[in-house]
N, C-alpha and C positions, 0 to 999 in steps of 0.2 A: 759865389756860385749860387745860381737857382736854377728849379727846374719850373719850366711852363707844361699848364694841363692841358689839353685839350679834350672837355670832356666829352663832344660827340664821338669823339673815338673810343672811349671808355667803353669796354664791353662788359667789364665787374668781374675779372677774373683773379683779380687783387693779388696779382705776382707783386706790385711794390708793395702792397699794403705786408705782404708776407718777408720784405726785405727788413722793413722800419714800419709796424704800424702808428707811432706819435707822427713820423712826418709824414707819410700816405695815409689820410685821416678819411676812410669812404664817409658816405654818406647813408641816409638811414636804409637804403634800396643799394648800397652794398658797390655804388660806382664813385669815383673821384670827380667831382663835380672840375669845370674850368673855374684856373686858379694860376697866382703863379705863387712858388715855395722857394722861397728863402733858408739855405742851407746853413745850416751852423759853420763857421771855422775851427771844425773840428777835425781832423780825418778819421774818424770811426762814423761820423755822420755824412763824409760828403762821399767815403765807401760806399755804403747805403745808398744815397742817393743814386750814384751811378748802377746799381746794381737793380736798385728799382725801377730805372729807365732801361736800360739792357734786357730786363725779365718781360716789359711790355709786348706780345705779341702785337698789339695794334699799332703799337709806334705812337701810343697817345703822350706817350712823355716826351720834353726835351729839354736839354741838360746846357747851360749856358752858363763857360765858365768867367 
C-alpha cells in the first residue's frame, strides 16, 4: 500500500499529519510536499494511512492498494 501526494493541492491543514505525524511528515511551511509514501505492512499503520487520506479535505491524498 502507498499513498501518492499531490502537493499543489496541499492547503496545510495537516488533517493526516494529525492521523500519523512519522508518516505525514510536513514540511518547514507546515504543507506535505509531492511525494509518494510507502505504508508499513502493519495495520495500525495502513489504519492511519487511510484515515489520513479520508481526513484530506482537498483530496490531496491517494491511497493505492
Amino acid at each position: 500500500m502507498r499513498v501518492i501526494v499531490d502537493g499543489a493541492k496541499c492547503q496545510g491543514n495537516a488533517r493526516c499529519w494529525a492521523q500519523d505525524p512519522e508518516m505525514f511528515d510536513l514540511n518547514d511551511e507546515g504543507y506535505l510536499p509531492t511525494q509518494v509514501i510507502d505504508v508499513p505492512d502493519e495495520p495500525d499503520k495502513q489504519l492511519k494511512a487511510r484515515r489520513g487520506v479520508r481526513a484530506c479535505p482537498e483530496r490531496a491524498l491517494t491511497l493505492e492498494e
